[in-house]
Rosetta silent file (secondary structure, phi, psi, omega in degrees, C-alpha in Angstrom):
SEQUENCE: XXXXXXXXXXXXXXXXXXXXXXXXXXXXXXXXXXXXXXXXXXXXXXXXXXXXXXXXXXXXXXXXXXXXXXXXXXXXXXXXXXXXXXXXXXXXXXXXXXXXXXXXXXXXXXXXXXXXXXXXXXXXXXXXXXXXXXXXXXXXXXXXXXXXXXXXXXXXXXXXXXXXXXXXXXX
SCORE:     score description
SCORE:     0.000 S_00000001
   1 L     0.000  144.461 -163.745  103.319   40.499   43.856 S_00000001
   2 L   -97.187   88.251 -178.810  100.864   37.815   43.201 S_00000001
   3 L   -71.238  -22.070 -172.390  100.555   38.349   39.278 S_00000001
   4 L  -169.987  138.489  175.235   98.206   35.394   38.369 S_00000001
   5 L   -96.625  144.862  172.857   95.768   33.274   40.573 S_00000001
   6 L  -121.777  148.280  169.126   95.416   29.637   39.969 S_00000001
   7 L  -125.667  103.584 -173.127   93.217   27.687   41.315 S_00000001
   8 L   -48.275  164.847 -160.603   94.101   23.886   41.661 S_00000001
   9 L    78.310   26.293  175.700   92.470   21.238   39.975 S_00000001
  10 H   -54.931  -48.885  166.384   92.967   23.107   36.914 S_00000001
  11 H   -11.944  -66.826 -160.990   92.580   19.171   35.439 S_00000001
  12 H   -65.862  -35.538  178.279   88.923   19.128   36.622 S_00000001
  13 H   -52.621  -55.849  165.700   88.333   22.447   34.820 S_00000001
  14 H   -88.451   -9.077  153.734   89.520   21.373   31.812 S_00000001
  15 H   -46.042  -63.474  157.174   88.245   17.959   32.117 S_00000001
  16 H   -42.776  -37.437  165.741   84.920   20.159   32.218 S_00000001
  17 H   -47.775  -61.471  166.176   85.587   22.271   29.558 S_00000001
  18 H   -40.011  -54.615  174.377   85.825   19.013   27.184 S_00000001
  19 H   -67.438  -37.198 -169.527   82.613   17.768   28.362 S_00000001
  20 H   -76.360  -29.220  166.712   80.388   20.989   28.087 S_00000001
  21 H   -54.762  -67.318 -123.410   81.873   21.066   24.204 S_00000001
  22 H   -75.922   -9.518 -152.680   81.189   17.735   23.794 S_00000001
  23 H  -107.011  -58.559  175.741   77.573   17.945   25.417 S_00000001
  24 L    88.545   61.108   92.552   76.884   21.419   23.064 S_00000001
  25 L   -16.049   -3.002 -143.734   75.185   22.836   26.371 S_00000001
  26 L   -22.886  -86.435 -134.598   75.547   26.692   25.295 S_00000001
  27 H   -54.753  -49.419  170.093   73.151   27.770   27.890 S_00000001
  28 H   -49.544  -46.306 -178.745   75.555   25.571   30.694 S_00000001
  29 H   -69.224  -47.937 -169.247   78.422   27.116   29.507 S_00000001
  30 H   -46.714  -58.343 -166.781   77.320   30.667   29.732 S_00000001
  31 H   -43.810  -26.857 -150.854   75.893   29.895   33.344 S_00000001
  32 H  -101.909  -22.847 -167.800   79.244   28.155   34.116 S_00000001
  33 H   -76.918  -56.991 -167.520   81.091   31.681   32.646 S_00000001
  34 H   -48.744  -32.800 -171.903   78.701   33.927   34.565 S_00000001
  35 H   -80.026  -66.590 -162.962   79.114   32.172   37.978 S_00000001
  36 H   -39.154  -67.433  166.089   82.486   32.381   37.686 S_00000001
  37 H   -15.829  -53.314 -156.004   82.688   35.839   36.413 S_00000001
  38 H   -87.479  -18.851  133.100   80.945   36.569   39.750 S_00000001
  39 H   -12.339  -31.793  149.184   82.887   34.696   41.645 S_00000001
  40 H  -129.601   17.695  164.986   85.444   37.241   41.118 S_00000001
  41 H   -52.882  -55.097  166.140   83.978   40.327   40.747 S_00000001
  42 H   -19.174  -86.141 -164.755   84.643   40.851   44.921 S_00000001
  43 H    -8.481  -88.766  179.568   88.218   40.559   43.736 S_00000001
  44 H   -29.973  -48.697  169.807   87.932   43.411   41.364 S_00000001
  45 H   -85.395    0.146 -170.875   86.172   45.854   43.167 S_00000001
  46 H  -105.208   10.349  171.143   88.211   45.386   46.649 S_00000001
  47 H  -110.678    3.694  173.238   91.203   45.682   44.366 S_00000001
  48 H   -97.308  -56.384  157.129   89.863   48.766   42.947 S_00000001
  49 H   -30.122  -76.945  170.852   88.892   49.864   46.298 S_00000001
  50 H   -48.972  -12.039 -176.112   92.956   49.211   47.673 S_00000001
  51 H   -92.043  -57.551  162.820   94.271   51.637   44.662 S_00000001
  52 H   -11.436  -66.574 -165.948   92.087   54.248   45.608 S_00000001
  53 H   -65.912  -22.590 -163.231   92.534   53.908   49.126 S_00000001
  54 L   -46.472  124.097  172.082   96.455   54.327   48.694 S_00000001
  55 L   -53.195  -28.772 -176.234   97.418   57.436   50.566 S_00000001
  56 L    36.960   37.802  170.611  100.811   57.912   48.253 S_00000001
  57 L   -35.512  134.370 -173.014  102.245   60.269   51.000 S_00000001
  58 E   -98.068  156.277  165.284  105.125   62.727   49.366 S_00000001
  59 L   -76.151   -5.461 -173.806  108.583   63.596   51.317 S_00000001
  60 L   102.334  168.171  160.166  107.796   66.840   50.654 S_00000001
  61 L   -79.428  156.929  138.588  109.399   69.683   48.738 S_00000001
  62 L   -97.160  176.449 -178.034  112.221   71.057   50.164 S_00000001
  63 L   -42.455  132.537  166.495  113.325   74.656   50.998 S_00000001
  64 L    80.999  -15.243 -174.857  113.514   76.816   47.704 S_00000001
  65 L   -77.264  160.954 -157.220  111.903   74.133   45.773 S_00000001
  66 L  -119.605  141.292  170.972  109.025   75.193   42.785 S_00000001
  67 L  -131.415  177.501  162.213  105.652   73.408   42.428 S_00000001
  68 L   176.301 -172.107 -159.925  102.763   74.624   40.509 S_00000001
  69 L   -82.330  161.018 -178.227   99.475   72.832   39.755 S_00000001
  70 L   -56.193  148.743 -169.790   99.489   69.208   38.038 S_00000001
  71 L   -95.281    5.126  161.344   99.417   69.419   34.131 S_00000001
  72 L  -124.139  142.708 -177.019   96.650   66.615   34.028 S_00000001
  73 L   -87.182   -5.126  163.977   93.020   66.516   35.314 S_00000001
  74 L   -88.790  143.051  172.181   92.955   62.849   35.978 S_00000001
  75 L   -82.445  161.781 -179.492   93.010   61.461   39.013 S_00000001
  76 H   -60.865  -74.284 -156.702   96.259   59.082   39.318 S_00000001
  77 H   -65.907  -14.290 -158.649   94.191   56.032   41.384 S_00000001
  78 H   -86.099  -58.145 -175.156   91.043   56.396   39.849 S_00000001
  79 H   -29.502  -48.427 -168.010   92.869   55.914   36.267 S_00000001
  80 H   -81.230  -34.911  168.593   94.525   52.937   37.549 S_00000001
  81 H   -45.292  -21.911 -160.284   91.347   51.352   39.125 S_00000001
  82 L  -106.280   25.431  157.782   89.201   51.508   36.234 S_00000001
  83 L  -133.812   70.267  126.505   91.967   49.198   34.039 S_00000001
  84 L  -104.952  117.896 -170.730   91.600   46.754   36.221 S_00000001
  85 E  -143.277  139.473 -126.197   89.631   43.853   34.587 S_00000001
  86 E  -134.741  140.677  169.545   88.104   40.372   34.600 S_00000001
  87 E  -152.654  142.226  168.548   88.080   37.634   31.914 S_00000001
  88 E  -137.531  150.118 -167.759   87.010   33.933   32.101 S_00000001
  89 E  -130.802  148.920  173.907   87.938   31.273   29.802 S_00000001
  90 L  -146.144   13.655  168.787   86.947   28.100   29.853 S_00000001
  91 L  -127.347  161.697 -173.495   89.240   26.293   26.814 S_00000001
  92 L   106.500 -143.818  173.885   92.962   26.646   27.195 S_00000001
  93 L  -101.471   90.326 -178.481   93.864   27.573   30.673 S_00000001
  94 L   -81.232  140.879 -173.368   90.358   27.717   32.296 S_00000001
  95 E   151.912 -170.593  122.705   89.599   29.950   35.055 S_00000001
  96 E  -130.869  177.142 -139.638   89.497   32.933   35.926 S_00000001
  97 E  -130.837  127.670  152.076   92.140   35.955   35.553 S_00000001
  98 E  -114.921  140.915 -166.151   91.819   39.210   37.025 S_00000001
  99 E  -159.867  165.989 -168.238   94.973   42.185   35.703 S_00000001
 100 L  -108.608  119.289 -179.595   95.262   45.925   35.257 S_00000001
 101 L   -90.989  104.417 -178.967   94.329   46.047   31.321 S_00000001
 102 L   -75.706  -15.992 -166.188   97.603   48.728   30.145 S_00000001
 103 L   -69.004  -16.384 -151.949   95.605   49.119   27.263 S_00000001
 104 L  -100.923  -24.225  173.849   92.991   51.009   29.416 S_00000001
 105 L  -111.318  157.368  164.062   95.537   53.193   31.375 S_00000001
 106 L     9.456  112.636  162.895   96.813   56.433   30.446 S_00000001
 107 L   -18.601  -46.691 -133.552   99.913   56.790   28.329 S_00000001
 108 L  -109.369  -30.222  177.236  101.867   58.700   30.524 S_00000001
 109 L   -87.597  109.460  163.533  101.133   56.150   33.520 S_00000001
 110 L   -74.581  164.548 -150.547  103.361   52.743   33.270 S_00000001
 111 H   -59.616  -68.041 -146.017  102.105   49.305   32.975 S_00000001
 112 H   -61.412  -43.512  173.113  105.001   48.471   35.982 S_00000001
 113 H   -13.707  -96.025  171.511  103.498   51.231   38.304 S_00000001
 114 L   -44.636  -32.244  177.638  101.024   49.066   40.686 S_00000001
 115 H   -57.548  -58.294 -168.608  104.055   45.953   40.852 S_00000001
 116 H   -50.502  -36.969 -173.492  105.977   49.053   41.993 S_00000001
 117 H   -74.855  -37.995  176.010  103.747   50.278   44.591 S_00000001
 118 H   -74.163  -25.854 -171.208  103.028   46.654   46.037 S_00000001
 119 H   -99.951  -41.569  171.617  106.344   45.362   46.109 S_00000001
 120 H   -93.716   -6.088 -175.175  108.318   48.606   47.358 S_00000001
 121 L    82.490  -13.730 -164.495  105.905   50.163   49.113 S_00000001
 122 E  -128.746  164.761 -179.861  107.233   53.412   47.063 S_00000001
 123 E  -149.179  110.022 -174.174  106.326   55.202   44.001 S_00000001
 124 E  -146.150  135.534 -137.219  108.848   56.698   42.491 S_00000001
 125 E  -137.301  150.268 -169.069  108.317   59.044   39.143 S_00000001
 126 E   -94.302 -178.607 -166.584  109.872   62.176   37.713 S_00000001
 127 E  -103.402  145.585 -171.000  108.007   65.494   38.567 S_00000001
 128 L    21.498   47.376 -159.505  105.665   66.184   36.424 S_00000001
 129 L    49.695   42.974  161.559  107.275   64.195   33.794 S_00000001
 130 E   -93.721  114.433 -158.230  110.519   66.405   33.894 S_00000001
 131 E   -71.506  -18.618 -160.642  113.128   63.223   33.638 S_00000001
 132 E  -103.132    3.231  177.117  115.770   65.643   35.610 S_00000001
 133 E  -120.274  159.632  153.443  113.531   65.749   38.907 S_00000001
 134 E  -133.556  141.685 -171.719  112.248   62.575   40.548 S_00000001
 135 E  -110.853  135.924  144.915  109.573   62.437   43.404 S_00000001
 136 E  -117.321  130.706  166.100  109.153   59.394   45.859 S_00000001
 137 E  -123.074  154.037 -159.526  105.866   58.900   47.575 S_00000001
 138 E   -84.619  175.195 -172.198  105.194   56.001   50.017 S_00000001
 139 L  -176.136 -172.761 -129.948  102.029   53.623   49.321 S_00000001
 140 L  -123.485   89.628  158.498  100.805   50.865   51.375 S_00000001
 141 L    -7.070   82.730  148.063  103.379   47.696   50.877 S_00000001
 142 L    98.728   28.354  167.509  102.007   44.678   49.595 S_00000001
 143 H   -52.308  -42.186 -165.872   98.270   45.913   49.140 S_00000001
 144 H   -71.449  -75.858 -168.259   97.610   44.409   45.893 S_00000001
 145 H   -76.108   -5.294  127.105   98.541   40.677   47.334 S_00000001
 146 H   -32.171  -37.795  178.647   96.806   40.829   50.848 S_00000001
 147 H   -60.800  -55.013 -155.215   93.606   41.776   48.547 S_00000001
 148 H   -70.331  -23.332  170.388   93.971   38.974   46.598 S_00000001
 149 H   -55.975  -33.218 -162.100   94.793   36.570   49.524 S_00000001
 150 H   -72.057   -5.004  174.015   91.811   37.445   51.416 S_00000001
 151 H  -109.380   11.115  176.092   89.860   36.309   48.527 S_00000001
 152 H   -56.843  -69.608 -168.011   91.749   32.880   47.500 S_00000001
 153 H   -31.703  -53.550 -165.670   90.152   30.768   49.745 S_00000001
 154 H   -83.561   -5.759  174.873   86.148   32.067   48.606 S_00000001
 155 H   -94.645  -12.384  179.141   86.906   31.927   45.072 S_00000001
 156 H   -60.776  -50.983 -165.902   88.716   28.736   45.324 S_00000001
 157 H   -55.645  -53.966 -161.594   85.397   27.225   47.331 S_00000001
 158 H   -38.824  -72.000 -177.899   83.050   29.242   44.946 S_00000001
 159 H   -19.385  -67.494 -154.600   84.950   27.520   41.588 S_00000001
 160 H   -68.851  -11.260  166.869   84.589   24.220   42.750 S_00000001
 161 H   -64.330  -52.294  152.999   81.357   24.752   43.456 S_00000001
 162 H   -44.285  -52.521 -165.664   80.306   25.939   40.005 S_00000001
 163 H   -80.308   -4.094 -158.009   82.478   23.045   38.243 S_00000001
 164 H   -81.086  -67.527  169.940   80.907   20.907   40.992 S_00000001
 165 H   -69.385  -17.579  172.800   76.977   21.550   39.536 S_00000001
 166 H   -71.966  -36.878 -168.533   78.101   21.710   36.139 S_00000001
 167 H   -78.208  -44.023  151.059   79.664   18.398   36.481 S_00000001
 168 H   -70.323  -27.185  159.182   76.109   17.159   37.886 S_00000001
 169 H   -22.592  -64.931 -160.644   74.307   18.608   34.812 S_00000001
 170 L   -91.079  -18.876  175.725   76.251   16.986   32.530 S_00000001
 171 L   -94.665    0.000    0.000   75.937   13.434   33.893 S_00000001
């Protein structure tokens, strides 16, 4: 799973970074966080969008087997969508970083959860947190990094575009 995006020419970024202290711009920098920011907001919501969309098809119960209704009123996808979250930096490691914020989901749901669904294609969890049953349901293989490919390319242009005008500003 594609855990962290980079975008090369991380140099120029922080080459930029240096100058907009040095210049005491505020008003540049915000403009240079906010393009960015928006720059990867797509990201976020078509990566909010794929958790939703997962179908997370069950094998089924078998014969003789006991169900009853779920013991929480949250939805599962929605839970994980909404700790998904955006931060830009621009001292450091400049850039920006989009990640599922653990802080933000549920207890009961682990951090590990979406790697699992993207990497195995499976989700697999005890029933209804009883440790002595386990459930596997199927999910959509390798959702999470297909999102984020299809959007390397425009955030990659988008960046350089931003450090590109900032970079004209400033001389």
């Amino acid at each position: 799973m594609v855990r962290d995006i980079r975008i090369t020419g991380t140099g120029q970024l922080l080459e930029l970074a240096a100058r907009l202290r040095r210049a005491g711009h505020e008003n540049i920098r915000q403009s240079y966080i906010r393009r960015i920011r928006r720059a990867a907001e797509p990201l976020r919501t078509d990566l909010q969008d794929a958790v939703r969309r997962q179908s997370l098809q069950s094998t089924g119960r078998g014969a003789g087997k006991r169900s009853g209704p779920s013991p929480t009123t949250r939805p599962f996808r929605e839970a994980i969508a909404q700790a998904i979250r955006i931060s830009v930096r621009t001292t450091g490691n400049p850039g920006a970083k989009v990640w599922l914020d653990k802080g933000l989901l549920p207890p009961d749901i682990p951090v590990g959860v979406v790697n699992q669904m993207n990497d195995t294609g499976k989700l697999r969890h005890p029933v209804f947190g009883n440790k002595k049953r386990w459930s596997t349901q199927s999910a959509e293989r390798g959702f999470w990094d297909k999102t984020v490919r299809a959007h390397t390319d425009r955030i990659t242009t988008e960046v350089q575009r931003v450090a590109d005008d900032v970079r004209r500003r400033l001389e």
